[in-house]
TIMI-231343 format. One record per atom (N, C-alpha, C): residue number from 1; atom name; y, z, x. Coordinates in steps of 0.02 Angstrom, whole numbers, m for minus. Layout:
REM TIMI-231343
NUM,CA,Y,Z,X;
...
***
This chain:
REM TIMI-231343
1,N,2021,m1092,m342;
1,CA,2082,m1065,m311;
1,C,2085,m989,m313;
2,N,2041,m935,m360;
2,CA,2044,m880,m340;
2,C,1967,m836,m344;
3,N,1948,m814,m308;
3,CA,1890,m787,m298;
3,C,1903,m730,m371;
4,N,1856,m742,m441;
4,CA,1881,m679,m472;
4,C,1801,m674,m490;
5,N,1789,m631,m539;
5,CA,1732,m608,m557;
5,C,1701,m652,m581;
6,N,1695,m719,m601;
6,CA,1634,m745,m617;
6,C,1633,m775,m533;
7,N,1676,m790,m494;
7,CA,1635,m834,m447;
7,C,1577,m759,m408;
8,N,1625,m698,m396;
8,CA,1594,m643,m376;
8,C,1521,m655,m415;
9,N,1490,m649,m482;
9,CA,1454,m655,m482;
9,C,1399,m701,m473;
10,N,1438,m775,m449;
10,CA,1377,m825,m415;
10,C,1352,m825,m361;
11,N,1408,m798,m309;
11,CA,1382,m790,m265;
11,C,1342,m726,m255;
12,N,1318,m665,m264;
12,CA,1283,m633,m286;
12,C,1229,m654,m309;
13,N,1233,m675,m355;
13,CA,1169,m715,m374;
13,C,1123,m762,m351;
14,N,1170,m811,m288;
14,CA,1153,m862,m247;
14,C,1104,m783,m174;
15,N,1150,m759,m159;
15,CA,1132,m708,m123;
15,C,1045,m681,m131;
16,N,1029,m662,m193;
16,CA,1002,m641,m221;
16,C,936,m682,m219;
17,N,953,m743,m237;
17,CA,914,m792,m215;
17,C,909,m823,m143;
18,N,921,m782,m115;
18,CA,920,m817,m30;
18,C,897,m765,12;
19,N,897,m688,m16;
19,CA,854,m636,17;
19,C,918,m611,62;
20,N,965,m643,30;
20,CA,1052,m585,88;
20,C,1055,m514,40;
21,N,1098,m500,63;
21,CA,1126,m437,32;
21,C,1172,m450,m18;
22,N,1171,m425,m108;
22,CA,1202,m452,m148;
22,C,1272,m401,m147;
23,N,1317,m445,m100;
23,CA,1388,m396,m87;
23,C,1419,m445,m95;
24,N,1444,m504,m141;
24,CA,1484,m538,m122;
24,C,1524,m573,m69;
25,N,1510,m543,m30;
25,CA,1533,m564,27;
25,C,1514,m606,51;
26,N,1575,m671,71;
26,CA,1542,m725,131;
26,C,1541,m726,180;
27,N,1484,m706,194;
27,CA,1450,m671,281;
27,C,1451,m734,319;
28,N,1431,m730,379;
28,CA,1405,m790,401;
28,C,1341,m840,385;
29,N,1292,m771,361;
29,CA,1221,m809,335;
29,C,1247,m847,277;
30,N,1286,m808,228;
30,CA,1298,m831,145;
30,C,1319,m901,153;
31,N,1383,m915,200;
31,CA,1411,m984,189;
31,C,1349,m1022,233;
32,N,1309,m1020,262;
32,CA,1272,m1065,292;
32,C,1240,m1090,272;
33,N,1185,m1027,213;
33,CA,1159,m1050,159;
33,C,1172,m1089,94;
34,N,1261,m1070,94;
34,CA,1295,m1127,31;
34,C,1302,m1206,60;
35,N,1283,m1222,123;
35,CA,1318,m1275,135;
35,C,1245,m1334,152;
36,N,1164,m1295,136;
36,CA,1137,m1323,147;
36,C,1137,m1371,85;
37,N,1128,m1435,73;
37,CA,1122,m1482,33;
37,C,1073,m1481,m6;
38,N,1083,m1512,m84;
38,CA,1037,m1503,m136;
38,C,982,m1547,m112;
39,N,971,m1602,m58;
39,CA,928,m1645,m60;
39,C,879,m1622,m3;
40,N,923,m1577,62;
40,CA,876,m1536,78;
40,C,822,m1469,40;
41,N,877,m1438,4;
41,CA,828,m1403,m30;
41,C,745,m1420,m72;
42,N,780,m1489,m110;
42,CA,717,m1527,m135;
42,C,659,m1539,m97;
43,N,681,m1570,m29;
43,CA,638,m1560,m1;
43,C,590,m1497,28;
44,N,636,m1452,32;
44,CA,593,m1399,52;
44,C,543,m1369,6;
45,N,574,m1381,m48;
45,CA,533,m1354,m130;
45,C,457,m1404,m129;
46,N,466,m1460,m118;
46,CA,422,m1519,m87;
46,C,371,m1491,m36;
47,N,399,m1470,m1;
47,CA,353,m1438,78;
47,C,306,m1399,63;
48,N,331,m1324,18;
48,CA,309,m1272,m3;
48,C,261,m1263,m67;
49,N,277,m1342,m108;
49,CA,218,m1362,m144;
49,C,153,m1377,m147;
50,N,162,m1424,m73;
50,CA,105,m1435,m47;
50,C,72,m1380,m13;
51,N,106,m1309,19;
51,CA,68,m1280,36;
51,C,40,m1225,9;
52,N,75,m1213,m70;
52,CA,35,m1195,m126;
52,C,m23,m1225,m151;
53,N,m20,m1289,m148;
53,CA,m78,m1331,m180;
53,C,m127,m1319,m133;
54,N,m116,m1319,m72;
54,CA,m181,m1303,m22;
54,C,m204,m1256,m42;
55,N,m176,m1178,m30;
55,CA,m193,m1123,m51;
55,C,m228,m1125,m102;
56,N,m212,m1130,m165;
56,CA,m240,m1126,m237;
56,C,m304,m1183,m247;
57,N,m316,m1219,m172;
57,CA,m374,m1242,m191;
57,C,m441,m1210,m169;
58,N,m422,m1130,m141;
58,CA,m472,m1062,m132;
58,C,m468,m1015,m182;
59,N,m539,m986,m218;
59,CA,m528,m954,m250;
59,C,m517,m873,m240;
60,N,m446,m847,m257;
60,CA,m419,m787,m244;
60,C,m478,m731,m298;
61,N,m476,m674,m250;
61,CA,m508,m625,m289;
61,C,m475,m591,m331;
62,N,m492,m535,m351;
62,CA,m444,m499,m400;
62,C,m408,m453,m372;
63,N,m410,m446,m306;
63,CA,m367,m385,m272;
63,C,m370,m403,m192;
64,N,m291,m425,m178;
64,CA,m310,m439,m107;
64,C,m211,m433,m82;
65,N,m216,m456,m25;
65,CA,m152,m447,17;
65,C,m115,m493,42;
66,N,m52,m520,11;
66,CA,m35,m581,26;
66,C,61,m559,93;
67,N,34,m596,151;
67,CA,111,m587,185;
67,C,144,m661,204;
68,N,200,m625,162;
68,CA,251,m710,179;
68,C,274,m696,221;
69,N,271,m743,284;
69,CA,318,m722,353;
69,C,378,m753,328;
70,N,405,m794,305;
70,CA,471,m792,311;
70,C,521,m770,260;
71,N,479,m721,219;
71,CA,507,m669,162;
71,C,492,m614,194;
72,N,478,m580,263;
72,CA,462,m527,274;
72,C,445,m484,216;
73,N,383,m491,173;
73,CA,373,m441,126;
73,C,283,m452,137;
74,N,252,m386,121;
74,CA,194,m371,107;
74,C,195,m343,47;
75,N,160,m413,m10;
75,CA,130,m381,m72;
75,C,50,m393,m75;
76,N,49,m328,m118;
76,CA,m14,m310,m144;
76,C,m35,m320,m212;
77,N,m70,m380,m220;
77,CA,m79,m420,m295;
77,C,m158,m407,m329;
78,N,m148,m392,m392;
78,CA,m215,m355,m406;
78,C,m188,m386,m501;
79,N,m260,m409,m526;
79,CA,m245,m465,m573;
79,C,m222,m504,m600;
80,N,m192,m530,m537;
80,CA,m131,m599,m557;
80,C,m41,m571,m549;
81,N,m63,m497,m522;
81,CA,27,m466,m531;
81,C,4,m433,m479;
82,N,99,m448,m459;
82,CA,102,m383,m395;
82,C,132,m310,m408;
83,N,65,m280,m372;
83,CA,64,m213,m390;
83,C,88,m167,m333;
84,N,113,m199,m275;
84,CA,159,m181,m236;
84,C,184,m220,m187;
85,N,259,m208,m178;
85,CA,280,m249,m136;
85,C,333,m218,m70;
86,N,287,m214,m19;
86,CA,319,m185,42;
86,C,375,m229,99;
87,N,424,m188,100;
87,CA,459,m220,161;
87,C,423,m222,243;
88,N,454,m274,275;
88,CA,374,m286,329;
88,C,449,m314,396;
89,N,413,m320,441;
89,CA,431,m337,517;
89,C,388,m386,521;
90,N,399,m469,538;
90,CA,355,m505,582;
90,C,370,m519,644;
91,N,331,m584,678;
91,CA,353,m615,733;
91,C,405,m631,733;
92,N,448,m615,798;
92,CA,490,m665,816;
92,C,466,m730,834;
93,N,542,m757,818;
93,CA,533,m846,836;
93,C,469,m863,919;
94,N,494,m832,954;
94,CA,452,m855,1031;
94,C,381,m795,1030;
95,N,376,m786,974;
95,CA,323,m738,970;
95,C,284,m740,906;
96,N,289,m800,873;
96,CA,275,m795,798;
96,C,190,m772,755;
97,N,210,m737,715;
97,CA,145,m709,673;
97,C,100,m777,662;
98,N,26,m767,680;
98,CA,3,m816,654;
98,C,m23,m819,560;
99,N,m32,m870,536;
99,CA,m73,m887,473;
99,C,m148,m876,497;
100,N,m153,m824,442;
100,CA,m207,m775,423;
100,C,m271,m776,367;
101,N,m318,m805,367;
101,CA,m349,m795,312;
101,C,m426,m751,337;
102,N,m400,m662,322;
102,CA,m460,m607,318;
102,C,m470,m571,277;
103,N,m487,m520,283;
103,CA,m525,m464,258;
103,C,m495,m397,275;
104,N,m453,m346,274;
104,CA,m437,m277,290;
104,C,m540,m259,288;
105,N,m545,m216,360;
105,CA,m615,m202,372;
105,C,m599,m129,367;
106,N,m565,m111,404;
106,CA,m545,m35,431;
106,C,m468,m2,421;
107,N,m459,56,418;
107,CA,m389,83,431;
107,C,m397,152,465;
108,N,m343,144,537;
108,CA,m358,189,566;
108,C,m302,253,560;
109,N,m321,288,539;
109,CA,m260,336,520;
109,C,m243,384,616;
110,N,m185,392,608;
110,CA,m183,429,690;
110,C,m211,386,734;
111,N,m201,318,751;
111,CA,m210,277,791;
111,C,m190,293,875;
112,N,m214,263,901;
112,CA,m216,278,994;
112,C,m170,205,989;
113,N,m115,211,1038;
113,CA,m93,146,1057;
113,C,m105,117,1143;
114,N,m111,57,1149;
114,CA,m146,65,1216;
114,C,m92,0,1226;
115,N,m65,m12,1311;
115,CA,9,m60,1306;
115,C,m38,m118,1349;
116,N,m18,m159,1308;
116,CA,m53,m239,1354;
116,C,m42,m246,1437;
117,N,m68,m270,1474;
117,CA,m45,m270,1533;
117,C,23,m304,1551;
118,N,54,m355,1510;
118,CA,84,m362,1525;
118,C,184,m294,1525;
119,N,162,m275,1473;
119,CA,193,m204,1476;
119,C,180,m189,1511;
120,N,130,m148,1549;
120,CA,121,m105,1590;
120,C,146,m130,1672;
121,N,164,m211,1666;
121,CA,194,m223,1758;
121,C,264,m243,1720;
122,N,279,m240,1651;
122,CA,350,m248,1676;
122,C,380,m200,1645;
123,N,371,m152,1612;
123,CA,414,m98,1580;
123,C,398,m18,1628;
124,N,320,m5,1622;
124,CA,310,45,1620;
124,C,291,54,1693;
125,N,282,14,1769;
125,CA,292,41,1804;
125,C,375,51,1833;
126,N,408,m1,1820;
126,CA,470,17,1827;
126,C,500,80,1810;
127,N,483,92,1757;
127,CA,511,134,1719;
127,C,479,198,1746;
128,N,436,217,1788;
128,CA,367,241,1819;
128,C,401,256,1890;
129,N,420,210,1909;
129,CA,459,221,2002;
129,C,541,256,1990;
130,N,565,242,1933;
130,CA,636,276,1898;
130,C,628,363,1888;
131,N,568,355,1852;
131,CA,558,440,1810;
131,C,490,455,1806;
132,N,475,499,1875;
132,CA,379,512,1855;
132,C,367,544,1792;
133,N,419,569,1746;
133,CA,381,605,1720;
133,C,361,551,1641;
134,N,391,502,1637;
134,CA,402,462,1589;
134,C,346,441,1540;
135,N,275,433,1575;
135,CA,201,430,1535;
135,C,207,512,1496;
136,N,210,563,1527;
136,CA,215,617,1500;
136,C,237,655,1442;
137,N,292,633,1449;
137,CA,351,613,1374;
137,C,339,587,1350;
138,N,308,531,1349;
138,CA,277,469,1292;
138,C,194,503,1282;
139,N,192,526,1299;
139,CA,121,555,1263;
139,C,53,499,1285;
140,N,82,471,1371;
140,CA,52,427,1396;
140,C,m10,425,1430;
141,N,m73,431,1427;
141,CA,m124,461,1473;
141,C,m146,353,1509;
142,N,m182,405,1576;
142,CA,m201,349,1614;
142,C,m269,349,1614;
143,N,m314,302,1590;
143,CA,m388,306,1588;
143,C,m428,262,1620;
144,N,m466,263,1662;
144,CA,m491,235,1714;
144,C,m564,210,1664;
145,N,m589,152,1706;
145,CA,m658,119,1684;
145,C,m719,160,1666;
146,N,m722,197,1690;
146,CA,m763,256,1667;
146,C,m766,295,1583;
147,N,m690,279,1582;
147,CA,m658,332,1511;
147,C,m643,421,1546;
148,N,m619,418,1597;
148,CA,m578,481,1620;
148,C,m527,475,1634;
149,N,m482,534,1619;
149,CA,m437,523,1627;
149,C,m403,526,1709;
150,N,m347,490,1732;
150,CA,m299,510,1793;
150,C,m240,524,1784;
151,N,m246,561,1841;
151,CA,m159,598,1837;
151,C,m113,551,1881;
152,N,m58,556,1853;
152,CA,m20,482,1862;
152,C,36,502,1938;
153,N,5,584,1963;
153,CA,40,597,2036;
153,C,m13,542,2076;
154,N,m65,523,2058;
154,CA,m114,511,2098;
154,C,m104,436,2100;
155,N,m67,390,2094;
155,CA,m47,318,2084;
155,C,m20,304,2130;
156,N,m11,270,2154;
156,CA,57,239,2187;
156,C,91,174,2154;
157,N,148,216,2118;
157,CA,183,150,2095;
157,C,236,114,2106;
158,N,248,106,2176;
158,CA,263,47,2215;
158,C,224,24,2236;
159,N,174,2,2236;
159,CA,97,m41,2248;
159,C,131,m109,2219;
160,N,112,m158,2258;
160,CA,110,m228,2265;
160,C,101,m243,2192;
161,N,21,m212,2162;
161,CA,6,m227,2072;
161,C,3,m136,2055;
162,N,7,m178,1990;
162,CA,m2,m121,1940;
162,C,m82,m94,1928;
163,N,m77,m17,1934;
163,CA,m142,10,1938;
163,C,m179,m21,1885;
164,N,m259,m23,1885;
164,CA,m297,m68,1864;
164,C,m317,m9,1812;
165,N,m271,34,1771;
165,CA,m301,66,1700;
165,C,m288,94,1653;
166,N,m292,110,1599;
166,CA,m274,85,1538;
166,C,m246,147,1515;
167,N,m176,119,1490;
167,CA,m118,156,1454;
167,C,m123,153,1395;
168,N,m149,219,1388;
168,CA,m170,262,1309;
168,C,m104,285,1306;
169,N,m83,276,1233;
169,CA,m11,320,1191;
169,C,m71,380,1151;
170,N,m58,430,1161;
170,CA,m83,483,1102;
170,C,m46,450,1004;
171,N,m91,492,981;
171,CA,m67,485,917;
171,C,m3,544,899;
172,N,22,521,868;
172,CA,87,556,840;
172,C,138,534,839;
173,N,214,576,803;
173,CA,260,545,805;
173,C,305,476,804;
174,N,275,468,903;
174,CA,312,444,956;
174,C,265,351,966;
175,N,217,392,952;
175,CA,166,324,938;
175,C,196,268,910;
176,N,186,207,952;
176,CA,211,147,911;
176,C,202,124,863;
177,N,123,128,844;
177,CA,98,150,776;
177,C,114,171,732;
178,N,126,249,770;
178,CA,128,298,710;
178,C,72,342,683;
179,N,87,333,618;
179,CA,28,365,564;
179,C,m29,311,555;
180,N,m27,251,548;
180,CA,m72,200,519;
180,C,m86,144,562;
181,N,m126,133,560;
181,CA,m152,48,585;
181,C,m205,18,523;
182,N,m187,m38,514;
182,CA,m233,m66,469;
182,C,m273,m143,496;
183,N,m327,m152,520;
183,CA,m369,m186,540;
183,C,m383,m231,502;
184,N,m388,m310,520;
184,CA,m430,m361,477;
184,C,m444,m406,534;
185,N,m512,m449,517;
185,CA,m531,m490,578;
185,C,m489,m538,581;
186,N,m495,m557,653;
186,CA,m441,m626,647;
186,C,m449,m621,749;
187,N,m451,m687,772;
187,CA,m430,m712,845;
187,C,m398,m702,881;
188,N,m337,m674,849;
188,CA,m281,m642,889;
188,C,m267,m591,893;
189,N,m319,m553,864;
189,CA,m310,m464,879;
189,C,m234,m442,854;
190,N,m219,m464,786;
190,CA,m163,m413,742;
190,C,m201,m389,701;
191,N,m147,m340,677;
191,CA,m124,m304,630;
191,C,m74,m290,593;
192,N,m96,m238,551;
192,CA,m25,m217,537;
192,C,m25,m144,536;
193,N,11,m99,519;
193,CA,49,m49,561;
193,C,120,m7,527;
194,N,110,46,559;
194,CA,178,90,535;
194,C,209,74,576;
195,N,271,113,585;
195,CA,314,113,643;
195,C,361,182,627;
196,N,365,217,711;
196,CA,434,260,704;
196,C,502,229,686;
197,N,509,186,699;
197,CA,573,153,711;
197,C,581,145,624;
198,N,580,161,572;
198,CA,608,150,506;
198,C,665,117,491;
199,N,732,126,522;
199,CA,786,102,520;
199,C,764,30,538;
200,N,734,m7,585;
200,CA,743,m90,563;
200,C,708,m116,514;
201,N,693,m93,468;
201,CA,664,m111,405;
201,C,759,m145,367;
202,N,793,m78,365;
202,CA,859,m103,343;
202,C,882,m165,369;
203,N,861,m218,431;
203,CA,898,m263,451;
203,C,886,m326,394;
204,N,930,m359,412;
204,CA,922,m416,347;
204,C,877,m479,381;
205,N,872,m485,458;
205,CA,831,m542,501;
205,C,761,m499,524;
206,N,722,m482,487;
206,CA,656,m460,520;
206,C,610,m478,561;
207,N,642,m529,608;
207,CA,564,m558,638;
207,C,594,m533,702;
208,N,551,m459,717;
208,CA,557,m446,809;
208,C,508,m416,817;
209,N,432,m432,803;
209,CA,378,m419,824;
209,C,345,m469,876;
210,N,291,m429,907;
210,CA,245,m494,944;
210,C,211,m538,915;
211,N,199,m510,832;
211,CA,134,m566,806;
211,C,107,m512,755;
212,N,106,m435,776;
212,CA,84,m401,741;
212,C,142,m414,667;
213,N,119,m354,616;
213,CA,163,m335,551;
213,C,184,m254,545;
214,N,248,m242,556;
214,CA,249,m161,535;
214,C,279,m183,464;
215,N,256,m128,421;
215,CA,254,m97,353;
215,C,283,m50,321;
216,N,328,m51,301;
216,CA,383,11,263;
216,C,335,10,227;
217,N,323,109,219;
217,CA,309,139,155;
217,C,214,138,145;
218,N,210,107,223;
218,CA,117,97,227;
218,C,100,138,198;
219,N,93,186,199;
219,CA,54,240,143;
219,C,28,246,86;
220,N,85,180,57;
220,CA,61,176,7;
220,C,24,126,m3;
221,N,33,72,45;
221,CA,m14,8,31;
221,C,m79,42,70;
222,N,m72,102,94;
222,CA,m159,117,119;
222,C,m167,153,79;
223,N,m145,191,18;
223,CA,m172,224,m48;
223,C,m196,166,m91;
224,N,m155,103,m82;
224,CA,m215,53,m131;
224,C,m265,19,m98;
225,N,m247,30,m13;
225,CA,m320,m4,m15;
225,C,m395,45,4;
226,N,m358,110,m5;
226,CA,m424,165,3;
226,C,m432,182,m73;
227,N,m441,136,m100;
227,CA,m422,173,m198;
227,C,m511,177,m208;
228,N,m528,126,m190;
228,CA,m631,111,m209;
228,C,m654,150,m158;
229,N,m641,192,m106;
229,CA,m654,218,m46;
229,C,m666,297,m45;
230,N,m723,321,m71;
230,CA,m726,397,m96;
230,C,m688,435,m36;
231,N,m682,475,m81;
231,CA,m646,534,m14;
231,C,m611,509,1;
232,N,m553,464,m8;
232,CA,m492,462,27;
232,C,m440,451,m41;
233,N,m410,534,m86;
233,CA,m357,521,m101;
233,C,m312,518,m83;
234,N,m233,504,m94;
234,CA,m171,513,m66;
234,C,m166,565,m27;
235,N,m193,630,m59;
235,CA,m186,686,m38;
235,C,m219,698,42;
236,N,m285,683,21;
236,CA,m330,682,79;
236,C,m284,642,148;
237,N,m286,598,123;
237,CA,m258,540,186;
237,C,m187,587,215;
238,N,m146,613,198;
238,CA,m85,649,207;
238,C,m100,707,231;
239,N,m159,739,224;
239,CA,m179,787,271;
239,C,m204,777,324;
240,N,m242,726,327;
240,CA,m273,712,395;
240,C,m206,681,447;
241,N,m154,655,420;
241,CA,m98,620,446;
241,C,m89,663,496;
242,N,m76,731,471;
242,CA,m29,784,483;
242,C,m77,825,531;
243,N,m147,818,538;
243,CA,m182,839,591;
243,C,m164,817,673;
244,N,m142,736,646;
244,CA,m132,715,737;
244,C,m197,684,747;
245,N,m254,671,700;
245,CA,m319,685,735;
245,C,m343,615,719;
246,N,m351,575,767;
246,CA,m358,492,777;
246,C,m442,490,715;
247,N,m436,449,662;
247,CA,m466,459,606;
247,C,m507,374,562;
248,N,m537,356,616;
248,CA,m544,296,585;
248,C,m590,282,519;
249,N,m564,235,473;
249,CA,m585,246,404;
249,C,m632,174,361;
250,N,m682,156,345;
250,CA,m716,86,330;
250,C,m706,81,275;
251,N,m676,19,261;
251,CA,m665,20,182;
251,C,m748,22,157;
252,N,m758,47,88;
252,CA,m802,28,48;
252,C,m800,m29,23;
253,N,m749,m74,29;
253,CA,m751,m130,m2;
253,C,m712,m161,33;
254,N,m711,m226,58;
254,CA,m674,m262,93;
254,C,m613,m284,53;
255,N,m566,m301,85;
255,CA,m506,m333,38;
255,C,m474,m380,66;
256,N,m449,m467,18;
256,CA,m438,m513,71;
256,C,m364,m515,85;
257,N,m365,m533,151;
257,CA,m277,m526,144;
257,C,m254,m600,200;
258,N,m193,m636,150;
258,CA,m195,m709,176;
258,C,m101,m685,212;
259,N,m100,m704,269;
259,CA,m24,m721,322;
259,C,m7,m765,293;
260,N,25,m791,264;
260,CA,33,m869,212;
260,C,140,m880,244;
261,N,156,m960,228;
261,CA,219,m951,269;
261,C,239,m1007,208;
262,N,288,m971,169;
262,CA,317,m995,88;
262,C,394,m968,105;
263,N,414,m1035,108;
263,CA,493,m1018,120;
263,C,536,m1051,51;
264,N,490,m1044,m17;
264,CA,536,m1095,m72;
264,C,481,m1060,m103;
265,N,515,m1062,m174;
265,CA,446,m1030,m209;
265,C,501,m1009,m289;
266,N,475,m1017,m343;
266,CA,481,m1005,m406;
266,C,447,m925,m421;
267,N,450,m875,m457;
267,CA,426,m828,m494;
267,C,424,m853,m576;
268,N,395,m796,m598;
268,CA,389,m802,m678;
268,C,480,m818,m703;
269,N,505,m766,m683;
269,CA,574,m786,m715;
269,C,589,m863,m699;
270,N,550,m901,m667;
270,CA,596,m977,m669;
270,C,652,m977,m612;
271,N,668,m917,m600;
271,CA,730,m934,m540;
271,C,697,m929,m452;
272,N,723,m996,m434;
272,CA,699,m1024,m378;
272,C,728,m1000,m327;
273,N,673,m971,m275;
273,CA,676,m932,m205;
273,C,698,m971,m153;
274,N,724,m952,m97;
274,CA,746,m975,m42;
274,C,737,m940,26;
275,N,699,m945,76;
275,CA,720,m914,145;
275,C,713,m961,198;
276,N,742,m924,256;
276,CA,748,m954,300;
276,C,668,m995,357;
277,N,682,m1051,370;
277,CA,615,m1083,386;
277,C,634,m1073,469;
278,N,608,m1001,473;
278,CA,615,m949,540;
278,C,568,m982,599;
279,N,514,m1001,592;
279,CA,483,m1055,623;
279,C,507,m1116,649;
280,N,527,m1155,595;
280,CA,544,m1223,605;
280,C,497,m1257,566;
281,N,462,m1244,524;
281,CA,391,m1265,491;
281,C,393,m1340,447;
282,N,462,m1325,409;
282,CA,482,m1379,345;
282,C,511,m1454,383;
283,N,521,m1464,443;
283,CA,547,m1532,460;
283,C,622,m1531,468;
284,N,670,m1489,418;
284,CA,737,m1507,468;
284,C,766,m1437,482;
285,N,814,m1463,554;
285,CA,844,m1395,599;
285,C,893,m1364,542;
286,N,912,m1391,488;
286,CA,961,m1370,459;
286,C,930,m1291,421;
287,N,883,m1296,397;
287,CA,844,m1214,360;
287,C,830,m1184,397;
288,N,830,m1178,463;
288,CA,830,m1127,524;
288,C,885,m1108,541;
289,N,958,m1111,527;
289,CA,1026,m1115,557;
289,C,1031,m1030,526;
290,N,996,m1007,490;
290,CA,1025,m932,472;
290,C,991,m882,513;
291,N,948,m927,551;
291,CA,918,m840,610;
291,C,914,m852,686;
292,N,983,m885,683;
292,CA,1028,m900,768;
292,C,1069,m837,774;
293,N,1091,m811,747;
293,CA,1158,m754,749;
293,C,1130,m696,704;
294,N,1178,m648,719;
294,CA,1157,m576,673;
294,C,1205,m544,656;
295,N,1275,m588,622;
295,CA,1337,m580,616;
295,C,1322,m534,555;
296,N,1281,m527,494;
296,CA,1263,m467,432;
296,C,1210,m444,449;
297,N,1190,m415,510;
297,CA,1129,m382,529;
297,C,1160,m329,569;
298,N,1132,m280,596;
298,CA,1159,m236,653;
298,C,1089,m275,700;
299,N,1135,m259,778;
299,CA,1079,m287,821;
299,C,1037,m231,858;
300,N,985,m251,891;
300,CA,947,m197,927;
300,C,889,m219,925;
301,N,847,m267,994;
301,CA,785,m269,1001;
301,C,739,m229,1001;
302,N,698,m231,953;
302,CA,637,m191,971;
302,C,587,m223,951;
303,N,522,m185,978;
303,CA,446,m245,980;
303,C,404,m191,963;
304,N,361,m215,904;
304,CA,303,m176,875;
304,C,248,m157,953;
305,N,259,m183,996;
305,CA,203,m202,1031;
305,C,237,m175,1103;
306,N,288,m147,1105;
306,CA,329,m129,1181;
306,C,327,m26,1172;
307,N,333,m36,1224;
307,CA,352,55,1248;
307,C,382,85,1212;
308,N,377,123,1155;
308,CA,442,176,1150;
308,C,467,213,1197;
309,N,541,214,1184;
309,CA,596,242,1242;
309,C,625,306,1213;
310,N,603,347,1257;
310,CA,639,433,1234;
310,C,708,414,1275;
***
């Protein structure tokens, strides 16, 4: 009958355990999450067992890279503890990150961004017949089969299709990229990645990527994985940043890094994790009901993988 400080602190605590924001407050996510049932939960704890037990029947090295898509977090685990743990961007639902099991090969510091074709017939010539000068501002060059460049007076973009060549982003700033790209093999040509956009790191629903991963604070997860990698201290890497000067880097040592999708999960402390099954992965619609709405989020689409807009 009255909300006072011990209930304040359960729900907080429930919060806490569900990856909301610990404000007391009953948001829309908070009560959705109170009303899922103890027998669903069991089961989900059930789900996520088994896909621990799979996992742990490979043997992990002593230093590698584990991303939970539906914890949006990138940690970096190095003898049985995590030795860092980054806030991350995945797939959206109609775009989802795939499960990953590679190797980080490369990191490209000052990365070139180049826009899929399908960008390029639906954003960027539009956006192209609106404002010639718009590749320009974006630090956009046009590069023909050869590898020369064209000047984008020389197009016609009201043409039936979109010119047949390839939209280079320069490195800097403005770059979708950014500062970093970090490379590992895999079929579907991701990564993971900085981003200008910093502020949606703060959102509490992270999945509005294509498939790729952006990375709060990459810098530092590429200071641990250039640590065995002569010549590249912190320092080093932060100067070359600041050159602009597209810088690609081979690890000396490979490092494995698993996309893994753990929506239930225990830590050492014993207190049991919860997120949202953003997929649909676990069997019922009810653990997906918290990433329909963005009633404790601020809204604003954006895509690791789309145009930045000056």
């Amino acid at each position: 009958n009255s909300f006072d400080t011990y209930v304040d602190g359960a729900v907080k605590r429930f919060q806490a355990r569900h990856g909301l924001p610990e404000d007391g407050v009953l948001g829309e996510f908070t009560v959705k999450a109170l009303n899922v049932s103890a027998d669903t939960r069991l089961m989900q704890l059930n789900v996520n067992l088994q896909r621990f037990q799979e996992m742990m029947n490979k043997p992990l090295e002593d230093r590698y890279i584990v991303v939970n898509i539906p914890a949006a977090y990138v940690e970096a685990v190095e003898n049985g503890q995590v030795a860092l743990r980054n806030t991350a961007i995945v797939g959206r639902e109609s775009r989802p990150s795939p499960l990953v099991e590679s190797k980080v090969s490369d990191i490209i510091l000052n990365p070139y961004w180049t826009a899929p074709r399908s960008i390029v017939e639906k954003d960027i010539v539009p956006l192209m017949q609106k404002d010639p000068t718009y590749l320009a501002r974006n630090n956009i060059r046009l590069i023909d089969g050869k590898g020369q460049e064209v000047s984008p007076t020389s197009v016609d973009w009201f043409a039936p299709k979109a010119p047949n060549l390839m939209f280079r982003q320069d490195p800097g700033k403005i770059n979708a990229m950014s500062s970093t790209k970090i490379n590992f093999h895999n079929p579907n040509n991701e990564y993971m990645h900085d981003t200008p956009q910093q502020g949606l790191f703060n959102k509490l629903m992270r999945f509005e990527s294509s498939g790729c991963v952006r990375v709060q604070n990459v810098r530092d997860l590429t200071s641990w994985l250039l640590r065995d990698t002569p010549g590249w201290s912190r320092q080093e890497m932060e100067r070359v940043i600041a050159t602009r000067v597209n810088t690609p880097i081979k690890l000396a040592q490979e490092v494995p890094v698993y996309f893994v999708y753990i929506t239930a999960w225990s830590a050492k402390d014993g207190v049991v994790q919860f997120r949202d099954d953003i997929y649909e992965k676990d069997g019922n619609a009810e653990l997906a009901l918290n990433t329909t709405t963005g009633i404790e989020q601020p809204a604003g689409p954006v895509d690791d993988d789309l145009l930045p807009r000056n």
